[in-house]
Each structure stands twice: as structure tokens, then as C-alpha cells.
Phi, psi and omega in degrees: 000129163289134186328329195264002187280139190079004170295353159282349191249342162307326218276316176306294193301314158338293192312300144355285181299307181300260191120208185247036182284346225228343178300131123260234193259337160296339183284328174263353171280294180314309168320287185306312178298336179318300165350307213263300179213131182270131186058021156235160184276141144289334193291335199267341179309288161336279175330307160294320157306317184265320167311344185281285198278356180101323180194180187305303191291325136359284221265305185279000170278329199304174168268174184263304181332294194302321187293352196233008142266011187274139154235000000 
């Protein structure tokens, strides 16, 4: 079994409990991409989207062209 398996339903249930106070800003990214692309990690995703643009609001202000030039 892999070490990531049931990390979307921790992450979810984090949420639940939580809210996104405690998220930082690729964990809220990675969170929002669950939504987005099914069965891939997000997380290395995320991690690459704020480094690119610098912060959340960076990546949520971008365009879908710049953003869909992130591999």
C-alpha cells in the first residue's frame, strides 16, 4: 500500500474539522486541485503553480493559458 493512500480523505476530513486556517497556501491549492484533476497528485502540482507565480493569489489571478503552461 502506498505511503499517500487516503491523503485526500485526510485532507478533506483536516478541512471538516478545521477549515483552511491552518492550510498553507500550496495545501489550499493542492485542496482546490482535488476538485479539478482526479487521481493525480496535486500536491507536486500546487508546489509548482506558487513557485511559479509566487503566492495563491498569484496562481488565482493567472490566466488558464499561463496556468496550463505549469507542467
Amino acid at each position: 500500500m502506498s505511503i499517500h493512500a487516503g491523503h485526500r480523505q485526510r485532507v478533506k476530513e483536516r478541512f471538516l474539522n478545521n477549515g483552511l486556517d491552518d492550510f498553507r497556501e500550496h495545501e489550499v491549492l493542492e485542496f482546490l486541485l482535488f476538485y479539478c484533476i482526479p487521481r493525480k497528485n496535486t500536491n507536486e502540482i500546487a508546489h509548482r503553480l506558487i513557485q511559479h507565480f509566487g503566492s495563491l493569489k498569484n496562481v488565482m489571478k493567472a490566466s488558464v493559458k499561463d496556468l496550463a503552461q505549469i507542467e
